[in-house]
C-alpha positions as CSV (number, residue, x, y, z in Angstrom):
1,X,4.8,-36.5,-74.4
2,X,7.0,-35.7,-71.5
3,X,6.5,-39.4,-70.1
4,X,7.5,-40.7,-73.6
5,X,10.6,-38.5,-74.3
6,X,11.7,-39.8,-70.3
7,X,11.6,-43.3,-71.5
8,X,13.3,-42.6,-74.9
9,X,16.2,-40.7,-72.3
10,X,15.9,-44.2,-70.0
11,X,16.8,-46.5,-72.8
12,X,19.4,-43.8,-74.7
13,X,21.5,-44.3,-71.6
14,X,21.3,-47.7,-71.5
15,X,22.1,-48.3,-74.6
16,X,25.0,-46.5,-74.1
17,X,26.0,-48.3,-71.5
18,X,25.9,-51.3,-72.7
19,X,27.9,-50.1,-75.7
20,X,30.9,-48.7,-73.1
21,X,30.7,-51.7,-70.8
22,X,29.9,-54.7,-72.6
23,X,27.3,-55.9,-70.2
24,X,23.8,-55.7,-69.8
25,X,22.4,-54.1,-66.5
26,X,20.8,-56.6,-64.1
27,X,17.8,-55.4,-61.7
28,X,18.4,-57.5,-58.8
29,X,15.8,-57.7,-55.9
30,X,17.1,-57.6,-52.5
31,X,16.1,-61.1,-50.3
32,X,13.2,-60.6,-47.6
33,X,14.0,-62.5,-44.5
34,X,10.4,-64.3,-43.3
35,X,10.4,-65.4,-39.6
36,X,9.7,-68.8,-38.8
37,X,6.7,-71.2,-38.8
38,X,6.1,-70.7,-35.5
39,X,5.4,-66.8,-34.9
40,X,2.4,-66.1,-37.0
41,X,0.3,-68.3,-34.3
42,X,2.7,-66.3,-31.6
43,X,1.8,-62.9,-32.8
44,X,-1.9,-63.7,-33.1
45,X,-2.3,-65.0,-29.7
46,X,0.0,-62.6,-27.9
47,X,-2.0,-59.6,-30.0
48,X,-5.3,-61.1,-28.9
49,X,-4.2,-62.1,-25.4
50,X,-2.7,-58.1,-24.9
51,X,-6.1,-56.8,-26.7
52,X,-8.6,-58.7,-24.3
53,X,-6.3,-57.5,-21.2
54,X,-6.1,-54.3,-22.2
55,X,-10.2,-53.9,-23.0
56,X,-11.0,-55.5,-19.8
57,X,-8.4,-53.5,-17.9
58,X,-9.4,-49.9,-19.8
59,X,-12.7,-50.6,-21.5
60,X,-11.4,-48.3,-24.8
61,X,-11.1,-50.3,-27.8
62,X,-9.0,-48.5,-29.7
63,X,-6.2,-48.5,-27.6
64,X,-6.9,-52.3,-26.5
65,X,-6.2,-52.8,-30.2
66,X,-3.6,-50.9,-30.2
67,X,-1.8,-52.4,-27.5
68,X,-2.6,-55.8,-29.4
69,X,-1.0,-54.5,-32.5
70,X,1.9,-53.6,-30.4
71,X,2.0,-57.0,-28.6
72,X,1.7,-58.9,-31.7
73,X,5.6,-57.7,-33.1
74,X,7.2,-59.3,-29.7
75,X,7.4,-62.4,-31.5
76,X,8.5,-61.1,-35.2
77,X,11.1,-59.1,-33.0
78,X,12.1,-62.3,-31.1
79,X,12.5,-64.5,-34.3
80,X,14.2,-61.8,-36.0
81,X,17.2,-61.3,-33.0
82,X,17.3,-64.9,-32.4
83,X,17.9,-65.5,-36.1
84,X,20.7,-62.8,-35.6
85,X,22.4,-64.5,-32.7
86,X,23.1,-67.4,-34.6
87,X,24.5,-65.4,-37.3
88,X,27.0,-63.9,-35.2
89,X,27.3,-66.9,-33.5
90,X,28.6,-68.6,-36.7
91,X,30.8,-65.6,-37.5
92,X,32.4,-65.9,-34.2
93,X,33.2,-69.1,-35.2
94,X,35.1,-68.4,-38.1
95,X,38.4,-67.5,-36.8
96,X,38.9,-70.7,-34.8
97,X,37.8,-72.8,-37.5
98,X,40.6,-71.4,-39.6
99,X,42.8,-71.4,-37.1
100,X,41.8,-75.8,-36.8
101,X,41.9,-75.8,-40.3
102,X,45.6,-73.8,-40.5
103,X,46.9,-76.1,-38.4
104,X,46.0,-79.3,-39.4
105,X,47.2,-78.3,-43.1
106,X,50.7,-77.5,-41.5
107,X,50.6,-81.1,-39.6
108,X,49.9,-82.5,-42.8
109,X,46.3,-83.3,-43.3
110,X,45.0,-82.6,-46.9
111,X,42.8,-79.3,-47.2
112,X,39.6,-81.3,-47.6
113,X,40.1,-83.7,-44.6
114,X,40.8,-80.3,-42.2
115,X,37.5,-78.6,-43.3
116,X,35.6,-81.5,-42.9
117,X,37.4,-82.0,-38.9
118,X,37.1,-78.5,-38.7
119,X,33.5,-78.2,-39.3
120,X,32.6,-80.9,-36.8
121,X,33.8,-78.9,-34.4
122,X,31.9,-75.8,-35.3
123,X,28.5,-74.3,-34.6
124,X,25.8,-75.2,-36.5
125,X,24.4,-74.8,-38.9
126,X,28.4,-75.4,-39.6
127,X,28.9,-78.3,-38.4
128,X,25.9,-80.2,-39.7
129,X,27.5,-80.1,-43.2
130,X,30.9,-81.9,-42.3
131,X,29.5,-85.3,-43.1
132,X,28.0,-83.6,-46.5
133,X,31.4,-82.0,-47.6
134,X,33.3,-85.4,-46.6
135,X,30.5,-87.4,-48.6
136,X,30.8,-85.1,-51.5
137,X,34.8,-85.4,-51.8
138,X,35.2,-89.1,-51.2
139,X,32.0,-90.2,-53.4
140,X,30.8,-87.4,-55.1
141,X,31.5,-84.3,-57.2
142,X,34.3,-83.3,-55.4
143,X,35.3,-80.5,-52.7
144,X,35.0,-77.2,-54.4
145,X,31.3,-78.3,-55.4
146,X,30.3,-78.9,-52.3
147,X,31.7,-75.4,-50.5
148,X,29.7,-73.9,-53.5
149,X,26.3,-75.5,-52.2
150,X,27.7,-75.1,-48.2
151,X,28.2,-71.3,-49.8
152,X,24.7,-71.0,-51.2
153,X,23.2,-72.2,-48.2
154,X,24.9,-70.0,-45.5
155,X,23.9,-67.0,-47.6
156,X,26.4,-64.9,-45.7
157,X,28.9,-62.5,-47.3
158,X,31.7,-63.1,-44.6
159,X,31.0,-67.2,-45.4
160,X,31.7,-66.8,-49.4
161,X,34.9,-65.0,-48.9
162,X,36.1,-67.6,-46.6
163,X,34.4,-70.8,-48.7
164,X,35.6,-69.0,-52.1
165,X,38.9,-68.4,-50.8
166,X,39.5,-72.2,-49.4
167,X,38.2,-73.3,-52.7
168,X,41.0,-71.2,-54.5
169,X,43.8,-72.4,-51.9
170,X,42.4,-75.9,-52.9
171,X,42.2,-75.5,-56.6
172,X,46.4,-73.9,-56.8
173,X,47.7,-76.1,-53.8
174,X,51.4,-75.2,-52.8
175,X,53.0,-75.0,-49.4
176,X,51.3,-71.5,-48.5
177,X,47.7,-72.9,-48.2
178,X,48.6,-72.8,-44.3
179,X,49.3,-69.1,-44.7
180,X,46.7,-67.8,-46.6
181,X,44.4,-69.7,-44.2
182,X,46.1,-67.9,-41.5
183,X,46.0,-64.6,-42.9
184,X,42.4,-65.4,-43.7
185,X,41.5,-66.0,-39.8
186,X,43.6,-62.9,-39.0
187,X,41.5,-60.3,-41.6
188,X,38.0,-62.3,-40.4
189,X,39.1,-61.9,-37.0
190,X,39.6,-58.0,-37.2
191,X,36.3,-57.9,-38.8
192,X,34.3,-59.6,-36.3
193,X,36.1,-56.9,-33.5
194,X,35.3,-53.7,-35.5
195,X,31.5,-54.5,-36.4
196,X,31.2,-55.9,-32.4
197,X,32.8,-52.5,-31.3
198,X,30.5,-50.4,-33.5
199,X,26.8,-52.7,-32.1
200,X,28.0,-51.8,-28.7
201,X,28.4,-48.1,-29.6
202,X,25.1,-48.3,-30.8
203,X,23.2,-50.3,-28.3
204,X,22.4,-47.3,-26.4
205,X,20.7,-45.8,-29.5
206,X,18.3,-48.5,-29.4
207,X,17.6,-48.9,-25.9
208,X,16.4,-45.2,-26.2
209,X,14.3,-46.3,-28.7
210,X,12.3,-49.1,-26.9
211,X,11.8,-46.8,-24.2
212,X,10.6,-44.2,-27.1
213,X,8.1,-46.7,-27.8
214,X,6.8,-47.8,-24.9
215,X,7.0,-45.1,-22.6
216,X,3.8,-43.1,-24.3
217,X,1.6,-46.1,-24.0
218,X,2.4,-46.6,-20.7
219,X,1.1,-43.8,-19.9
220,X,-1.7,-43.6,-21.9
221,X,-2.4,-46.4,-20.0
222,X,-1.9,-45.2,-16.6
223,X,-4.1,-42.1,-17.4
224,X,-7.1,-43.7,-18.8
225,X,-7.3,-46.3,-15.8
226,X,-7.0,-43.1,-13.4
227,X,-8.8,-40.5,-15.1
228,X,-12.7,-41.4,-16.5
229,X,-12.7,-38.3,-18.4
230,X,-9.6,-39.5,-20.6
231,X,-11.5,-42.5,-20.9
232,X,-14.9,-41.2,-21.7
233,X,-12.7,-38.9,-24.5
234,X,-10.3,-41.8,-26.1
235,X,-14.1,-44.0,-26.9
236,X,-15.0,-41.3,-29.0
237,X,-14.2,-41.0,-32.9
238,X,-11.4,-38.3,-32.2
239,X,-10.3,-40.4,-29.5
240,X,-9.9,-43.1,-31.8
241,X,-8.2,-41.0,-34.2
242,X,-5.2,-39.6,-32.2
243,X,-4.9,-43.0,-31.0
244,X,-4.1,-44.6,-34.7
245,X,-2.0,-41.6,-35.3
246,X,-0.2,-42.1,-32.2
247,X,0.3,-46.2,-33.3
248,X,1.6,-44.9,-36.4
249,X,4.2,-42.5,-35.5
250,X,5.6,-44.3,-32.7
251,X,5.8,-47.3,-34.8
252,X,7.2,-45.5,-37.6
253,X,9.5,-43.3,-35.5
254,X,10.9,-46.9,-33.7
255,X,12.0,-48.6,-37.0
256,X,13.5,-45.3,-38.1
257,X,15.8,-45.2,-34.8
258,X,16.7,-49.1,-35.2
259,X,17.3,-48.8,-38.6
260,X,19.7,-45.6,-37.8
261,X,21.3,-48.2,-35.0
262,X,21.5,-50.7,-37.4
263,X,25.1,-51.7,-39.3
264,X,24.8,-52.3,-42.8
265,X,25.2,-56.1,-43.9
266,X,28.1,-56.7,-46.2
267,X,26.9,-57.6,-49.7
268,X,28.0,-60.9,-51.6
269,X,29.8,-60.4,-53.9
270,X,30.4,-63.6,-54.9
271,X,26.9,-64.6,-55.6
């Protein structure tokens, strides 16, 4: 009864809602980033590599496996920073690209043919769609089409402010496309300097938490290989089970300190 009357409450205040708003609500999921191709085989031959070391090395399977586990994430992590370099690599980019593209506007050049030059001199995966956008305005579609799909690919919040905005500047033309491009760079610019003072604040934060990580297998380690009675202990079934508890919580308690260090991604909000 209490499970029905919370359902009957659930929809009562969506229907109002809807009634004061005029719109439906929308459940949106958020996207899961997947690594690459290439790290699954990584991670199960690093794991297995570190799990075989470690067994030979301290003869106690649970923390050989452990140590494996452990081993395995290098590569996620890996894929996972490098797939954040070239993010900020790309935002990095954006001021000078509109900075190219301001000028050229102000010399004279048409707002498609400066994005297209513009983009050729970018980073990829920038500059791999110059010849797409030029293709698309001179045969095809048109411009503001093709920053729509350059803007679906990127997938970056920072990227469908600046697409949508160039896409406006084209659509009304006038004489102060130049400054709107160069009040564009300026705001993108002051972005990029706040978020990259804000990940060095917090860079200490996550050093502390590798070494949080780490450190206690270390030296589980080190006293296992020194001390046959730790050994002899860790083989057993209690052994086994601090040593699963300890995986856990240091595992847990290392995402929770990188996800405290972590800056929030913008949303798109023009999705």
């Amino acid at each position: 009864m209490v499970v029905v009357r919370g359902v009957a409450a659930l929809l009562a205040a969506g229907a109002v809602w809807v009634f004061v708003t005029g719109r439906f609500p929308s459940m949106r999921a958020p996207r899961i980033r997947l690594p690459s191709l290439w790290v699954l085989p990584a991670a199960l031959a690093t794991g297995a590599s570190v799990a075989f070391l470690a067994l030979g090395f301290l003869a106690v399977p649970s923390v050989a496996i452990a140590l494996g586990g452990l081993a395995a994430a290098v590569p996620v992590a890996f894929d996972f920073t490098r797939q954040g370099h070239q993010n900020e690599t790309l935002a990095a980019a954006w001021p000078d690209f509109l900075a190219l593209m301001q000028s050229r506007v102000v010399a004279g050049e048409t707002l498609p043919d400066a994005f297209v030059a513009a983009a050729e001199r970018s980073p990829q995966p920038l500059q791999s769609t110059a010849s797409a956008v030029a293709e698309s305005t001179t045969f095809g579609d048109g411009f503001v089409p093709a920053l729509e799909r350059l803007r679906a690919h990127l997938d970056d919040a920072t990227a469908d402010r600046i697409l949508s905005t160039i896409a406006a500047a084209h659509r009304s033309g006038g004489r102060r496309v130049g400054l709107v491009l160069s009040s564009l760079g300026a705001s993108v610019a002051d972005e990029l300097r706040l978020r990259r003072a804000h990940v060095a604040a917090l860079t200490e934060q996550r050093m502390t938490a590798l070494v949080a990580l780490v450190a206690p297998w270390g030296l589980l380690g080190l006293t296992i290989a020194t001390n046959p009675q730790a050994a002899g202990f860790y083989r057993t079934n209690t052994g086994t089970v601090i040593v699963t508890i300890g995986l856990v919580s240091t595992s847990v308690g290392y995402l929770a300190a990188r996800y405290a260090a972590a800056l929030s991604k913008p949303p798109r909000v023009f999705e």
